[in-house]
N, C-alpha and C positions, 0 to 999 in steps of 0.2 A: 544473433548470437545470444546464448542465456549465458545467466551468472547465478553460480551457487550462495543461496543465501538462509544461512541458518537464524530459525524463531523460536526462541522461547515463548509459547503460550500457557495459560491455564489448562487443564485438566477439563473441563468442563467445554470451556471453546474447544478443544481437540474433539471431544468426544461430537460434540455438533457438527462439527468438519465432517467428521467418521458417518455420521447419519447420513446428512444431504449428501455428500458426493457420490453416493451408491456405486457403478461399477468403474467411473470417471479415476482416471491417476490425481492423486491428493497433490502431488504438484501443478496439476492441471488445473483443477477445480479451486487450490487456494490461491493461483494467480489470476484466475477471472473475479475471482471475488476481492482481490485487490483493484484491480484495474475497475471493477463497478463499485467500489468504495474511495478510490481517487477519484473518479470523475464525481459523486456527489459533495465530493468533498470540496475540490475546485468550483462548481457550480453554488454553492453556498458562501464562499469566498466570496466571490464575482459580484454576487451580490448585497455582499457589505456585512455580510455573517462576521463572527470573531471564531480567533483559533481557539480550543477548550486548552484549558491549562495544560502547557508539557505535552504539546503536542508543535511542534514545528516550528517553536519560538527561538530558535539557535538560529542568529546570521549566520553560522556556517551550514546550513542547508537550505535547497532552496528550489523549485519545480522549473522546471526546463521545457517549453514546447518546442519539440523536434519532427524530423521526418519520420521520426517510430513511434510517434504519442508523445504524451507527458510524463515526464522520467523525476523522481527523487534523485539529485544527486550531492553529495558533500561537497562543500565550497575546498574543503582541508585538502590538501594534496600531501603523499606518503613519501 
């Protein structure tokens, strides 16, 4: 099951996006590029890496390994 997730980017990352993905759907192409940027991200963790400022430092968030991969998801409930 997908979930709609709106991103504010720069102007410049879009237009990169706009390059590489050539004929690929931009929701395609920017969720592989997510998912090969969590896993180097995890893999740098793992091994005693630090998180860069303002990036994932909120105890209410927190990586989840499940039967569908590794999932971002908010500790907050709505």
């Amino acid at each position: 099951m997908k979930t709609c997730m709106a991103v504010t980017v720069e102007r410049s990352l879009f237009n990169m996006i706009e390059q590489l993905r050539g004929r690929e759907k931009r929701s395609t192409f920017v969720e592989h590029l997510l998912r090969l940027g969590l896993e180097v991200y995890q893999m740098q963790m793992s091994e005693g890496g630090e998180v860069p400022n303002g990036l994932l430092t909120s105890p209410n968030h927190c990586m989840i390994k499940g039967r569908r991969g590794t999932q971002m998801r908010s500790r907050l409930r709505k």
